[in-house]
Structure formats: structure tokens, C-alpha cells
C-alpha positions, 0 to 999 in steps of 0.5 A: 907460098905456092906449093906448086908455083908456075915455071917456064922451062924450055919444055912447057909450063909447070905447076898451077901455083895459088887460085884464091876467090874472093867476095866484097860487099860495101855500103855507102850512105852520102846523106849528112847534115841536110845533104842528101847524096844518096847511097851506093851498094857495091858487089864485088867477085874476084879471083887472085892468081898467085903464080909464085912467091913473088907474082900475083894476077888479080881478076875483079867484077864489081857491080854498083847500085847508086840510089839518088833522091831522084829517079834519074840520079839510079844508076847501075855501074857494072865493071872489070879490073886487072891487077899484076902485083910484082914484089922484088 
């Protein structure tokens, strides 16, 4: 719960309401049974906004590394996603 949550009123904007930052990392191994899909890593840095009880803003960047079993399958995948969660 914000102590402060984030209002509109006919004079401007109160209160900031909830910063939260947050950190990810994820490993994935594809090589099973004689198949060899090779391996992602995954970072990922995120703010969360929590306006009010009921309003979150969610900021993420991810970057994935994938490791094939060739060199042309290496890929690095860089990206940026928003979320608004509304809960009524």
C-alpha cells in the first residue's frame, strides 16, 4: 500500500505513490536427448510503479544471450516492455 498514492486534483498532482526496482537473471539449457538446441541466458532490470492500491506501471529491459551449436545460430536479443495492471 502507497503511503503516499498519486492523485489528481483540479490543482496538479499529489503524492509519488511506490518505486520498486527489480532484477532477473534466467538460464535455459534446450540440449536433451541427443538434441542440441542450444542455451539462453537471460538479464532482465525492471522498475514497478505502484500509483495507488489498485494502479501498477511495469518498465522492463531484458537482454538475451542465445548460444546455438553453430556460430550463426549466437544471437543477442536486446528489449523493452510496458505493463499497466489495473485490479478493480
Amino acid at each position: 500500500m502507497p503511503k503516499s498514492p498519486l492523485d489528481w486534483t483540479r490543482a496538479g498532482f499529489t503524492g509519488w505513490g511506490v518505486w520498486q526496482l527489480a532484477a532477473r537473471y534466467t538460464y535455459l539449457d534446450l540440449k536433451s536427448l541427443g538434441i542440441n538446441g542450444g542455451r539462453v541466458h537471460d538479464v532482465t532490470a525492471g522498475v514497478n510503479w505502484f500509483l495507488n492500491p489498485n494502479t501498477k506501471v511495469q518498465f522492463n529491459y531484458f537482454v538475451s544471450a542465445r548460444r546455438g551449436f553453430a556460430p550463426p545460430a549466437d544471437n543477442l536479443i536486446h528489449g523493452f516492455a510496458t505493463r499497466l495492471a489495473i485490479d478493480f
